[in-house]
C-alpha positions, 0 to 999 in steps of 0.5 A: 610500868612495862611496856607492850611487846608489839603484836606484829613483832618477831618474838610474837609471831614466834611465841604465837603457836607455843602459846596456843599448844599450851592452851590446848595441853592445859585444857584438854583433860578438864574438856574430856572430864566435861564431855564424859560427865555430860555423856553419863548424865544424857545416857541416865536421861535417854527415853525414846520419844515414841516409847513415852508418847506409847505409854502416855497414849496407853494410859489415856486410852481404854486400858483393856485394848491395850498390854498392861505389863513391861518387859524390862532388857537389863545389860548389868551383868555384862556391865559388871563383867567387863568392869573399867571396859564398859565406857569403852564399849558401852555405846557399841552394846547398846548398839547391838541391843537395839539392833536385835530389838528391832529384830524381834520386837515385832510391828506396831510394839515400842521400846526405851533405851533408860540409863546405860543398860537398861531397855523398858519394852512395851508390846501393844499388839501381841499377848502377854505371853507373846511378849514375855517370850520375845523378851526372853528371846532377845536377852538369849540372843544379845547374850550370845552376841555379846561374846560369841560361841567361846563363852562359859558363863556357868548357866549365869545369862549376861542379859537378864529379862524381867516383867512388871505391871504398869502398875508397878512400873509407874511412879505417880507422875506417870514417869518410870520407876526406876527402884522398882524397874531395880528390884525387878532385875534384882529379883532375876539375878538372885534366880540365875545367879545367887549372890553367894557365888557372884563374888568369883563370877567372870565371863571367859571370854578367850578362854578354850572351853573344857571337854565336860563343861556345860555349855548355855547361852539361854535362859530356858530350861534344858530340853529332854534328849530326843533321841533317847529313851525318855523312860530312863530319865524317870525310872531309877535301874532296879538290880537285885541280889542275883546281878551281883551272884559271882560266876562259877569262874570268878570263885577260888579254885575253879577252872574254865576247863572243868566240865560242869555236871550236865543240868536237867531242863524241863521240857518247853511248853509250845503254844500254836499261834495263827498268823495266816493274813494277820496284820502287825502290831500297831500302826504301820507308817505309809500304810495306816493313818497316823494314830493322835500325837503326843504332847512329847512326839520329836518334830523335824523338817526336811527339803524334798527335791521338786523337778519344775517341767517348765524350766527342766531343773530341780527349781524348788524344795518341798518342807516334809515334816518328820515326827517320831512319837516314841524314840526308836520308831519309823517317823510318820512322814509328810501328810502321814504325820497328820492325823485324820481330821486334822485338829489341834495335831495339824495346827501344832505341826503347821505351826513347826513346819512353817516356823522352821521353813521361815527360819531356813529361808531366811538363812544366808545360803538360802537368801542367795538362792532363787529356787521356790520354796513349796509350803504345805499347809493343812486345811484344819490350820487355815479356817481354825480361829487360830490360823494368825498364829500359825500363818504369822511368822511368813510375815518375817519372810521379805516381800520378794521372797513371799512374791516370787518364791514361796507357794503354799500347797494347800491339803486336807480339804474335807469332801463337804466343803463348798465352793464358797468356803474353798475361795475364802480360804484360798483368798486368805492365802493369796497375799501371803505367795507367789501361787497357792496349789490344791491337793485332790483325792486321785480318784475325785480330782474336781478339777472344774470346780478347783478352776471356778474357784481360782486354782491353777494347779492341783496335783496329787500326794501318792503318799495319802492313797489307801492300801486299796487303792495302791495298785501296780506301776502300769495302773498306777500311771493310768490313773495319773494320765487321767488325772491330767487329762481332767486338769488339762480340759480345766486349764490346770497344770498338775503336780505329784508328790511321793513318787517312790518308783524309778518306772513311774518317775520316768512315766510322770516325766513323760506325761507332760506333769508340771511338778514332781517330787519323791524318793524316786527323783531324788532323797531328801536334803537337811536344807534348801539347796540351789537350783540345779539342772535336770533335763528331761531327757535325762530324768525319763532316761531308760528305766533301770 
């Protein structure tokens, strides 16, 4: 029998690490092969609490309070694209998934992580329109964010975005169906990308883009050029034999100096036409009302300088809207792209303006800023049904942002709206700003009525006088002296926008206004800049 080395020996104490290194070495690879096992089965498990509690509650509740669609997040494209990689950075991506998600998916709506590439989205409070088109709008921006700017994905998304019914979404147990969730997302790749091309298929990730190639990173159609004549996209060229009649110098034996046989011209037909005091043809931008928008009219927004009195600096940026109906025409500007009365145009055109000033104003440059930012918003957008759909994306602006920067310049007030109407409106408005402003008619300030109902500044936009009552600079001064005169015996501070003339800027200046702004201070800029100072020494200088 042998005998037992003792423990407290040389050679034990020796052989004591070597023995623990090769217990380490030899177990190592059979732990990681356990882990990552462990870690598969987990991810083809993980369901978000809240998700499941969601859907439950959904199911036991009335079904017509709440959504009856899913909208399904599918990863597999770039699952596949990276091949071995994906272990590697499965849990990175599904990190920026969620991140976006969050982005986007809006207060109150729930989401499920299931399985290594799949997310199962369940929008209670919006419509189901709304919900597809968040969805979409994830998968576009995660595709984006995936692999950046390089990417020449041959219009083949890498994530795809899919619905389907609660239905068909549940098996009978009320868990998720995962075949059908499959056949879903099957159903999305075979119309982005055929099967019969996919073999090939790999994203560039590093590869320099060529010149003529087309480059897409969404799932939405391609909009129509808007700069150009759309009439040349649906009517083909018609060119006739004459187009094709070679020239006199281009035919054998011809010469460019050979004099041609002088050609007899008929005599012209003169027709006498009287334009004595007639008006242009079609309406004039700044001078008429804007005639009804089209469906197809090219929207953009740009920042308009204001100069704050209180503080003497250009502290805030006006949104001007810019709409042009037909390629090539003057756009109709500010309150001028809004037709009289109002309508469905006022609400599609509050609905850009503020979704593209939120999207500014939430923009890095802009976040570092702390310059006022000045929102027109149309009478017709506040009091229609409809209003939470246009006033909606000011919720996406920070609490800060909203208390401290943001004022809505309310224009468009009919001449019959009472007292009781004018306050609930501007009740409505109150918690979304910092201040909510009044814009009056020149000649009918109401200015103690303005103050009754809990405005404290109104103000004028030069830019909505008649050609009748567009008058010289010295009257033109007059008359916004007695504006100010009514709003200072009110306790008001006055504005005025679309001031075009230097004599009157320096007037304005002068006259004790609180805000102003327009071609005359300064041009209008793409985007909200910093504050700058302007003394007003120098603003009411010496006019030119």
């Amino acid at each position: 029998m042998k005998r037992k080395r003792p423990k407290d020996s040389l050679l034990s104490r020796l052989a004591r690490p070597f023995s623990a290194l090769s217990r380490l070495v030899g177990n190592r690879a059979p732990q990681e092969n356990a882990v990552q096992s462990s870690a598969e089965q987990a991810s083809d498990a993980i369901v978000d609490d809240n998700f499941t509690l969601a859907l439950e509650a959904m199911l036991s509740e009335d079904e017509a309070r709440f959504q009856t669609k899913l909208q399904v997040i599918s990863l597999v494209e770039f699952r596949e694209a990276v091949g071995s990689k994906w272990h590697r950075l499965s849990e990175k991506v599904m990190m920026i998934a969620e991140g976006v998600i969050n982005l986007h998916i809006g207060h109150g709506n729930v989401y499920g992580r299931r399985g290594q590439d799949l997310f199962v989205l369940l929008f209670r409070n919006v419509p189901d329109a709304e919900g597809r088109r968040r969805a979409v709008l994830i998968a576009q921006e995660l595709g984006t964010r995936l692999v950046g700017a390089q990417f020449v994905g041959n219009e083949r998304p890498l994530a795809l975005a899919a619905e389907l019914t609660i239905e068909v979404a549940l098996a009978p147990h009320g868990v998720l169906n995962l075949d059908a969730i499959h056949d879903a997302i099957g159903e999305v790749r075979a119309i982005m990308a055929p099967v019969t091309d996919r073999a090939g298929y790999r994203p560039h990730l590093t590869t320099a883009v060529e010149a003529d190639a087309p480059i897409r990173h969404s799932m939405l159609p391609t909009p129509l050029p808007e700069q150009q004549d759309l009439r040349a996209h649906l009517h083909s060229t018609k060119l006739s034999a004459r187009d094709f009649t070679p020239r006199r110098s281009m035919l054998p034996g011809s010469s460019l100096t050979e004099k041609s046989a002088p050609q007899m011209v008929a005599a012209p037909s003169w027709t006498a036409v009287e334009i004595s005091g007639g008006k242009p043809s079609g309406p004039r931008p700044g001078v008429d009302a804007a005639p009804p928008m089209p469906g197809d009219a090219a929207l953009s927004l740009a920042w308009r300088p204001t100069w704050l009195a209180a503080d003497e600096t250009i502290g805030a940026y006006k949104a001007h809207v810019q709409r042009v109906d037909q390629p090539g025409e003057t756009p109709w500007e500010g309150c001028r792209a809004y037709p009289s009365g109002g309508g469905e145009a006022a609400l599609a055109l509050d609905r850009f303006t503020i979704g593209a000033a939120v999207r500014e104003l939430r923009s890095p440059d802009a976040s570092r800023s702390a310059a006022k930012a000045i929102l027109p918003i149309h009478w017709s957008s506040v009091t229609s049904p409809q209003r939470m759909s246009v006033l909606s994306p000011l919720a996406d602006l920070s609490e800060d942002v909203r208390a401290n920067r943001l004022i809505i310049d309310l224009f468009g007030t009919p001449d019959g709206v009472v007292d009781a109407q004018l306050s609930a409106a501007l009740q409505s408005l109150r918690p979304l700003c910092r201040e909510v402003s009044l814009r009056v008619r020149l000649s009918m300030p109401q200015a103690g009525r303005a103050a009754l109902c809990g405005i404290r500044t109104i103000g004028v936009d030069l830019a909505e006088l008649t050609e009748d009552e567009r008058t010289d600079d010295a009257n033109l001064l007059q008359s916004l002296r007695r504006l100010r005169q009514d709003a200072g015996a009110a306790g008001l501070s006055v504005y005025a926008w679309g001031i075009r003339r230097r004599t009157v800027v320096a007037g304005v200046v002068g006259g004790d206004f609180a805000m102003i702004s327009g071609p005359g201070l300064m041009k209008d800029l793409p985007r909200p800049a910093k504050i700058l100072p302007a003394p007003k020494s120098r603003i009411a200088g010496p006019v030119p």
